[in-house]
N, C-alpha and C positions, 0 to 999 in steps of 0.2 A: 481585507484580504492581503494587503503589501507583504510582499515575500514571498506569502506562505505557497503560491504554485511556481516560484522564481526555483526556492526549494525541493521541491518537489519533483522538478526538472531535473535542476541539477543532482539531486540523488538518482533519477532516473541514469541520466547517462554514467554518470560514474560507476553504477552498477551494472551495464554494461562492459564495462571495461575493466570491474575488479578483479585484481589480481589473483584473488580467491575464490577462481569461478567453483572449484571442488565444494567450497562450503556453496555457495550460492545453488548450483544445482542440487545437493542435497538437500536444501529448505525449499527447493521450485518442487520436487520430487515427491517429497512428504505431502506436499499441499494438493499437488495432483493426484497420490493415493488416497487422503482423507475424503476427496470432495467425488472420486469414484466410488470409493465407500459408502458415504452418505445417499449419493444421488442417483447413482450408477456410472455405467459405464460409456452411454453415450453423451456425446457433447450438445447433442442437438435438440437432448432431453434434460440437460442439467446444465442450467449457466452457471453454477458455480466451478462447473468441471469441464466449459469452454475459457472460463477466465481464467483456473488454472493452467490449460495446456496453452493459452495462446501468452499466458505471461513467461512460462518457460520455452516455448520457439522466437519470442524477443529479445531472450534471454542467449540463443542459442545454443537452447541445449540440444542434443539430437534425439530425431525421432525416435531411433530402439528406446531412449532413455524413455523418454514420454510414455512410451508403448507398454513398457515394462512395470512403467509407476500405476498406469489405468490397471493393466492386469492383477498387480498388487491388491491393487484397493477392490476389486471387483469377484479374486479369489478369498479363500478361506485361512488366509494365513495370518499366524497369530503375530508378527510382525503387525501389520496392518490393521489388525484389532485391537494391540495397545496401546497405538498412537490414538490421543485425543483433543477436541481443539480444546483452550483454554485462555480467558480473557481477564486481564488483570488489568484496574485502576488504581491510580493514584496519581501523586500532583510533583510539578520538577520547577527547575530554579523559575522565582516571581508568582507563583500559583497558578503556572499553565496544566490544565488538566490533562491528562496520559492515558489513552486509550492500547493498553498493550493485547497483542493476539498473540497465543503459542499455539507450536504442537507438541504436544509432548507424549514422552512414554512413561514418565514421572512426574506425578501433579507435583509434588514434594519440592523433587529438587531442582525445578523451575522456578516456584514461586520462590525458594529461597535464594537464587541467583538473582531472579530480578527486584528482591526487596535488596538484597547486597547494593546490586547496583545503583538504583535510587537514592540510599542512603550517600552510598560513596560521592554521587553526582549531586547534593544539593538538592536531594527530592525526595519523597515518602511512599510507601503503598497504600492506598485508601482500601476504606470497604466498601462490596459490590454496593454498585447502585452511586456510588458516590459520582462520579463523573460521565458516566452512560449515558445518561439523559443530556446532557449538551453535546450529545453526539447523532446523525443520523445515516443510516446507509443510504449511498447513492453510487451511482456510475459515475466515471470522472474519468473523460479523456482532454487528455495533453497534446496541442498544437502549438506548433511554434508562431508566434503573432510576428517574428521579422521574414517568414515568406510569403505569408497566407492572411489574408483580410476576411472580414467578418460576412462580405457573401462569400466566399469558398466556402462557409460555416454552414449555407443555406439547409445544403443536403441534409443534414444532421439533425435540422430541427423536423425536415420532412420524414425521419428514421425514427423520431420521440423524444429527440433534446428537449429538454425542459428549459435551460437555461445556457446562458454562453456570458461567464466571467472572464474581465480581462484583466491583468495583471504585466503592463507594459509589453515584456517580451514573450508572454506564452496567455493561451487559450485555452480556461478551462471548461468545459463544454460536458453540463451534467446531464442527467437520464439516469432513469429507476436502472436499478441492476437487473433486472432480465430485459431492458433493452440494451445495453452493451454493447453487444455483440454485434446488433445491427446499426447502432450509430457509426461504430468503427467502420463496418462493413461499407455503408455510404460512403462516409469521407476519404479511404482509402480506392473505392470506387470512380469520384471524382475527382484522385490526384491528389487527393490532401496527404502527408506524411501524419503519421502519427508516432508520436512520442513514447504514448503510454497510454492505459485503458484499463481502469480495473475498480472492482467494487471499489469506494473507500469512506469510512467513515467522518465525514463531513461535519464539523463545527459549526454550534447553532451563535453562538458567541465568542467573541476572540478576545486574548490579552494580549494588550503591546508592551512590549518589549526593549529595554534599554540593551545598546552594545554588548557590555557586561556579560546579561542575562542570557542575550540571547548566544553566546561565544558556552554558556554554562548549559542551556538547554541541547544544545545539537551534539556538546560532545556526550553528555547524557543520554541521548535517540542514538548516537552510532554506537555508542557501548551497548546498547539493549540489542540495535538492529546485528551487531555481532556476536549475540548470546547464539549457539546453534538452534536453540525450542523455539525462538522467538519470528513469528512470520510478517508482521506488522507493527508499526507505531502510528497512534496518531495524536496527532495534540494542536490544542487550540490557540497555537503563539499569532502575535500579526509583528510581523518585524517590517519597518521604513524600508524601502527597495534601494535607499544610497549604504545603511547599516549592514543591508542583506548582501550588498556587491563587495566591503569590507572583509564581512563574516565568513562567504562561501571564498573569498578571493586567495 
């Protein structure tokens, strides 16, 4: 796992602080109308549409927006019905596998941006099926490991943590996606900060990564993760944590 939750952090807070919170809220916005669409409209009936609003109030986005986006997705409007999710594999520099999620209004001209993009970055589009399977969903919250030691963790497994990976400076702390909610809920109960929290699909095997590769794959993930359709990347790289402080540095 080297890196790969160092990364993840640090994409974390940076996205907090992007500069381009207009785009970012617009992709938190979409994700919270899709998943009241799907689900409905409460949170408390639908963890896919507590993990979207609670990932856009992290976000700080404000509540009318939140508000506005659940109504969206929960009315009759044909906005809202032609957004659809859509999930694209293929493989990026050294044969790390790519687990892409969109929303889109245009299957069309989604997939053809992000095959663009693959191509331009050293990487290809697969066909479905090709790299799904070494992927699995789970819950994944983000502690910081230089405030909080492994019993502040305790709560979390008494909430349904399955597991708790460490990764020098952060905590990755897994659970089935409909416990989520409630593992956060604990930790942030007894004083743990949390980072981040959200479904994500989890790599059953990794590839390591030389310098190079890894400088070729990330800027590959921010081109994708800056395509507006696109809600998620995931990918199976293991990068050295002295390469990783290099690479994100």
């Amino acid at each position: 796992m080297s890196g790969h939750s160092k990364w993840s952090s640090i994409k974390h807070k940076k996205a907090l602080v992007d500069s381009r919170r207009g785009q970012q809220f617009t992709k938190l916005a979409r994700a919270v109308t899709v998943a009241a669409r799907e689900g409905g409209g409460d949170p408390d009936a639908n963890p896919a549409l507590a993990s979207a609003v609670q990932k856009a109030r992290d976000a700080s986005m404000p509540k009318d927006n939140i508000e506005r986006a659940i109504a969206k997705g929960t009315g009759a409007g044909a906005d809202a019905q032609a957004i659809e999710s859509v999930s694209y594999e293929g493989y990026g520099p050294g044969g790390v596998a790519l687990l892409i999620e969109a929303l889109t209004d245009n299957r069309n001209r989604t997939g053809a941006e992000i095959r663009h993009l693959l191509t331009k970055h050293g990487g290809s589009l697969g066909q479905p099926g090709s790299v799904a399977y070494l992927f699995d969903l789970q819950g994944v919250v983000v502690v910081d490991a230089t405030l909080f030691s492994e019993d502040n963790l305790l709560p979390a497994v008494e909430a349904g943590a399955t597991d708790i990976a460490i990764d020098e400076d952060v905590y990755e702390i897994i659970c089935a996606p409909a416990d989520l909610a409630h593992v956060r809920a604990a930790l942030e109960e007894a004083g743990v900060s949390v980072e981040s929290a959200e479904p994500t699909q989890r790599p059953s095997t990794r590839v390591e990564l030389a310098e190079e590769q890894a400088r070729s794959l990330f800027r590959l993930i921010e081109a994708l993760e800056d395509n507006d359709d696109v809600s998620a990347v995931h990918a199976n790289y293991d990068v050295p944590s002295e390469v990783m402080e290099r690479v994100a540095g």
